[in-house]
NUTORDREN-731060 format. One line per field, with one value per residue: x negated, y negated, z negated of N, C-alpha, C in turn; residue number from 1; residue in one letter; chain. Coordinates in steps of 0.05 Angstrom, whole numbers, plus 5000, padded with zeros to 4 digits. Layout:
N
n_xx	(X;...)
n_yy	(Y;...)
n_zz	(Z;...)
ca_xx	(X;...)
ca_yy	(Y;...)
ca_zz	(Z;...)
c_xx	(X;...)
c_yy	(Y;...)
c_zz	(Z;...)
resi	(NUM;...)
resn	(A;...)
chain	(A;...)
//
This chain:
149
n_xx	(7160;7200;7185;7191;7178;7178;7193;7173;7134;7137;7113;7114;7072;7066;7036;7071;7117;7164;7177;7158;7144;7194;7225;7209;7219;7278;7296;7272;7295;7342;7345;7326;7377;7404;7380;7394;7359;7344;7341;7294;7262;7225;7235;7203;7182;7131;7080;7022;7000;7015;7049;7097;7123;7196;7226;7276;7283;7262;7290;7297;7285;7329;7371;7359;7368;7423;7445;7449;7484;7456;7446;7411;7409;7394;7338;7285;7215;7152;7091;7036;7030;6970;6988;7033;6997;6976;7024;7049;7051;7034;7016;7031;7008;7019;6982;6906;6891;6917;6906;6850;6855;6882;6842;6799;6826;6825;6792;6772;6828;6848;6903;6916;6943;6962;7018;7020;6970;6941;6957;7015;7046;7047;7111;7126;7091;7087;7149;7171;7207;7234;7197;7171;7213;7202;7160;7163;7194;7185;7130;7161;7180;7134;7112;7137;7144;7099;7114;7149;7205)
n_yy	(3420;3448;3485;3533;3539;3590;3640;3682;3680;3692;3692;3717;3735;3730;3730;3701;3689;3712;3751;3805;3780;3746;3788;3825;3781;3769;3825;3836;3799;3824;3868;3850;3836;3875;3904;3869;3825;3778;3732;3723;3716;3669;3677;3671;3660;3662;3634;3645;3626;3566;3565;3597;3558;3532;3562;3611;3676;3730;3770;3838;3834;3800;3845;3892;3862;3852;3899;3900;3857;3808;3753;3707;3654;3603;3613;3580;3591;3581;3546;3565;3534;3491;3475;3520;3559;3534;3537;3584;3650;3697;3720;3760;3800;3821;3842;3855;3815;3766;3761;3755;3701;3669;3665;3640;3588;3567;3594;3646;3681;3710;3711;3734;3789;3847;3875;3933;3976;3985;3957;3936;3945;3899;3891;3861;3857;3917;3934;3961;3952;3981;4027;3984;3967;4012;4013;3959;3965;4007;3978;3943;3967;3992;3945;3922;3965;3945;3909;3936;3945)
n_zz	(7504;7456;7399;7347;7283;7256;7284;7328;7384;7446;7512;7574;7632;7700;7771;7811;7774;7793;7798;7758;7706;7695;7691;7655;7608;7607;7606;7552;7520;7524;7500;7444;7423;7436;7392;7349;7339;7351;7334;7312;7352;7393;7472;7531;7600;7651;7702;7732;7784;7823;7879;7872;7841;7818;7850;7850;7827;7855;7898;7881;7829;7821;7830;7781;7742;7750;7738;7689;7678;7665;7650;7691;7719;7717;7715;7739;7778;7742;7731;7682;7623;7589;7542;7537;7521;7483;7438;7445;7412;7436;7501;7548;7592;7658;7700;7701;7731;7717;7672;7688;7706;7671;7638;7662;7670;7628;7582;7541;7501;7437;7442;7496;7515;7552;7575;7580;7576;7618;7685;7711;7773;7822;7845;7893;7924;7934;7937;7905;7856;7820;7789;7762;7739;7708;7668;7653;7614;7579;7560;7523;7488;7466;7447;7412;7375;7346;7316;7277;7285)
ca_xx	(7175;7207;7177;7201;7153;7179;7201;7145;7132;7125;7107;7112;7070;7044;7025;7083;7143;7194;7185;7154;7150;7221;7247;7201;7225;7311;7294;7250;7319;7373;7326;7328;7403;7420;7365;7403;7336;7343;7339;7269;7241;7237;7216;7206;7163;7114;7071;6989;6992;7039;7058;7139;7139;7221;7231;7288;7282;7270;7332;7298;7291;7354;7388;7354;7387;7462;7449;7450;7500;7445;7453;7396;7423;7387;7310;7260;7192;7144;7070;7035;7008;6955;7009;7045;6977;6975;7054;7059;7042;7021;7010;7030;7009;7028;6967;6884;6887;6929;6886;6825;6865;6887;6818;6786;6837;6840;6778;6782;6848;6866;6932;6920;6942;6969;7032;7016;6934;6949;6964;7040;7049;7074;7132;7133;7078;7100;7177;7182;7223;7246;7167;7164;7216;7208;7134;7165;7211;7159;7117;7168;7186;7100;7099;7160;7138;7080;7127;7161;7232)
ca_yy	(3443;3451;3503;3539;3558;3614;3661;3705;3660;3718;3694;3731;3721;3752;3707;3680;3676;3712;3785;3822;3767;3743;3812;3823;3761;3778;3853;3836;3792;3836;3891;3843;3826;3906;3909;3851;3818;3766;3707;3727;3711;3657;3693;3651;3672;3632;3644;3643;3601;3545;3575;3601;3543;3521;3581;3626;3697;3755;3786;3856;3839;3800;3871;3900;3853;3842;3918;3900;3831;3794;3722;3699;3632;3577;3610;3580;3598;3552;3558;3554;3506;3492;3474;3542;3572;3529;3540;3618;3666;3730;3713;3777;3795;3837;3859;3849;3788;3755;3752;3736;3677;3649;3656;3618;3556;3557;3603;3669;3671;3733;3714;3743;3816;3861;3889;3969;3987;3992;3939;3940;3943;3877;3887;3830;3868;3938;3930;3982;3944;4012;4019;3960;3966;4023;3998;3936;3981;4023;3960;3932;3980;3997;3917;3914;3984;3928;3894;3966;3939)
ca_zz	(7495;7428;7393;7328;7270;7234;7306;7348;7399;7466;7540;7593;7652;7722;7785;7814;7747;7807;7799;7729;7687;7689;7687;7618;7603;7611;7598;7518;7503;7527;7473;7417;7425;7428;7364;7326;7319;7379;7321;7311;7374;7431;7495;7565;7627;7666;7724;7733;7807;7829;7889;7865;7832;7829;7867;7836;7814;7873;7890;7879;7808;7811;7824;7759;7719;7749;7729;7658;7661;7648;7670;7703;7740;7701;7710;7761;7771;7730;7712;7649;7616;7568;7518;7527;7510;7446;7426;7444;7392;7455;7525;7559;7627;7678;7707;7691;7748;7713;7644;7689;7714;7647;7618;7680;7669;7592;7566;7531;7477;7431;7448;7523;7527;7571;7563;7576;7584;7646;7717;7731;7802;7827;7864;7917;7945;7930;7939;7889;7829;7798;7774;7757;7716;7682;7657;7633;7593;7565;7546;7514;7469;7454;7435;7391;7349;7332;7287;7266;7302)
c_xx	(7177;7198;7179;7186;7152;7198;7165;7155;7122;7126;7098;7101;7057;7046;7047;7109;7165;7200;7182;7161;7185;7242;7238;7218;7256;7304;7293;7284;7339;7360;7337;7351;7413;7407;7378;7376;7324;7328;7299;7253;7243;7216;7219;7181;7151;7097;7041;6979;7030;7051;7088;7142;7164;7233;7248;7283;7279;7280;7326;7297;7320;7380;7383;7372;7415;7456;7460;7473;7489;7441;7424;7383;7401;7354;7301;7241;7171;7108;7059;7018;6990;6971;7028;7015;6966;6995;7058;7043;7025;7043;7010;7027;7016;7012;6927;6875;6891;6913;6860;6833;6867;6855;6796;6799;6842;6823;6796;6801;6846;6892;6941;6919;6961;6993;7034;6976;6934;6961;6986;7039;7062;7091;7139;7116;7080;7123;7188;7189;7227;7223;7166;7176;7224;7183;7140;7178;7198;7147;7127;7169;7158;7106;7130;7154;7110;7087;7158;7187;7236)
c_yy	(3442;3479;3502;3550;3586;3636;3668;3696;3680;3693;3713;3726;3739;3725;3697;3677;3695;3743;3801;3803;3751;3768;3829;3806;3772;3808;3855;3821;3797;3855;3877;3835;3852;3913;3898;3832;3787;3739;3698;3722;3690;3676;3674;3673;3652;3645;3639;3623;3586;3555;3587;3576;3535;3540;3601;3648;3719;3768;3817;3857;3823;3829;3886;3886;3841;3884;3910;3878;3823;3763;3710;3663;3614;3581;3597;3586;3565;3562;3552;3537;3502;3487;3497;3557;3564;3543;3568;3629;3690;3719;3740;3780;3824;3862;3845;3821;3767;3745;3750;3712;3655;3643;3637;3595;3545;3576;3635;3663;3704;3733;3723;3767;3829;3886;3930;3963;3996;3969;3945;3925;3916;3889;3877;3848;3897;3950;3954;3965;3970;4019;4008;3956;3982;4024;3982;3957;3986;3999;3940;3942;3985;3966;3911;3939;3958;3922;3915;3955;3964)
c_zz	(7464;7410;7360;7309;7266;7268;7315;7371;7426;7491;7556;7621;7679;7751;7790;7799;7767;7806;7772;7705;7677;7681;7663;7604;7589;7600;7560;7508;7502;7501;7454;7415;7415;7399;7344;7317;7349;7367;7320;7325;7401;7455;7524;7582;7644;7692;7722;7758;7812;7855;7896;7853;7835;7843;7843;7836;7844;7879;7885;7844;7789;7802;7801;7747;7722;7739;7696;7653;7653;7667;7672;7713;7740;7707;7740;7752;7750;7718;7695;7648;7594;7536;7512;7522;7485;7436;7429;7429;7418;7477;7533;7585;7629;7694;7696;7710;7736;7685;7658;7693;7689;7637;7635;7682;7635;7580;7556;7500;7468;7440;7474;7528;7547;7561;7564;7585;7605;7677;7717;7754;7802;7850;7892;7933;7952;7944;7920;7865;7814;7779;7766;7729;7692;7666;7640;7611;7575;7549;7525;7488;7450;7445;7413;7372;7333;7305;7272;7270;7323)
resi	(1;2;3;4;5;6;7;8;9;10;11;12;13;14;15;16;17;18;19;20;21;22;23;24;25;26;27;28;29;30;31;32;33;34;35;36;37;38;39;40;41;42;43;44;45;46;47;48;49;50;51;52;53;54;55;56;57;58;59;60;61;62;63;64;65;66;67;68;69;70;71;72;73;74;75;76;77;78;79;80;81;82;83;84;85;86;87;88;89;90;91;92;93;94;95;96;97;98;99;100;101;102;103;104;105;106;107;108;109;110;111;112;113;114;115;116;117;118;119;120;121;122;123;124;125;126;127;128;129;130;131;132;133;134;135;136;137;138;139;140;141;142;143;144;145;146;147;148;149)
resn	(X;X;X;X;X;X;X;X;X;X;X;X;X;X;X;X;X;X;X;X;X;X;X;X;X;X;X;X;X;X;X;X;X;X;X;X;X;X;X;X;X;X;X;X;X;X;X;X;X;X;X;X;X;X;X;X;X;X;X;X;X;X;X;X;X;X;X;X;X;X;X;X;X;X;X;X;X;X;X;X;X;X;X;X;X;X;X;X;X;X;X;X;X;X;X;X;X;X;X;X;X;X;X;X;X;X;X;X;X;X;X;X;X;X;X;X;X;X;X;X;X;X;X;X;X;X;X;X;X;X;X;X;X;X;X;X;X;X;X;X;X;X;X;X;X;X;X;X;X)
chain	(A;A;A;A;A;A;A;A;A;A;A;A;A;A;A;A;A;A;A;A;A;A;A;A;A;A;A;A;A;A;A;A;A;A;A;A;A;A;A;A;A;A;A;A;A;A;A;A;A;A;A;A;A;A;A;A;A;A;A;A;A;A;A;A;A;A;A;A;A;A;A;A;A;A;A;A;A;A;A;A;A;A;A;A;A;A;A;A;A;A;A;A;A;A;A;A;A;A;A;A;A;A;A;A;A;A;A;A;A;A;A;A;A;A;A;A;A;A;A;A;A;A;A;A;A;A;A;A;A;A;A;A;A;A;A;A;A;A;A;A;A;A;A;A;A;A;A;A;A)
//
């Protein structure tokens, strides 16, 4: 992966890349597009087990984002790797599983927080997307006042 010095390097991740984390993912760069501040940041999404690997997007959070016109097409699931835990600036998770997971295949990082103080629901098991995504919302907005945007 090509990675850019001078951007804020975000990942987004929860177990299998097909439900929260992609829709952080599409959600954080439709934000910084409406902000004007899109230049500033690469954002991707990854997964914690191999399991979705290759596996395209969940059509309940596909329907979130044909809400918005946000093109989707191109993501599969994919999980991370010790090189996106060098190269990413903040390793966001999803829920507190998901940062025991990373820190049992790759040690404890500062760069492993949690996008609200709080577990968002996964979805897949749920089937509630609407939660889902009005959490990510919320957390997006709390992690972008960070950098007063």
């Amino acid at each position: 992966m090509y990675m850019t010095s001078n951007k804020h390097k975000v990942l987004f991740v929860c177990l299998g890349n097909i439900c929260r984390s992609p829709m952080a993912e599409y959600l954080f760069k439709y934000e910084l597009e409406k902000r004007g501040i899109a230049d500033l940041f690469l954002v991707e999404s990854r997964a914690t087990s191999s399991e979705e690997e290759g596996n395209r997007i969940h059509p309940g959070t596909a329907r979130i984002l044909d809400k918005f016109k946000i093109d989707y097409s191109k993501k599969r699931a994919e999980r991370i790797t010790s090189a996106d835990v060098r190269d990413f600036d903040y390793i966001i998770c999803m829920d507190r599983n998901n940062i025991r997971s990373l820190e049992y295949r790759f040690g404890k990082s500062p760069k492993f927080m949690m996008l609200l103080d709080r577990d968002i629901a996964d979805p897949w098991y749920t089937g509630n997307f609407i939660d889902a995504y009005n959490d990510i919302v919320l957390g997006i907005d709390l992690f972008l006042q960070k950098f007063n945007y």
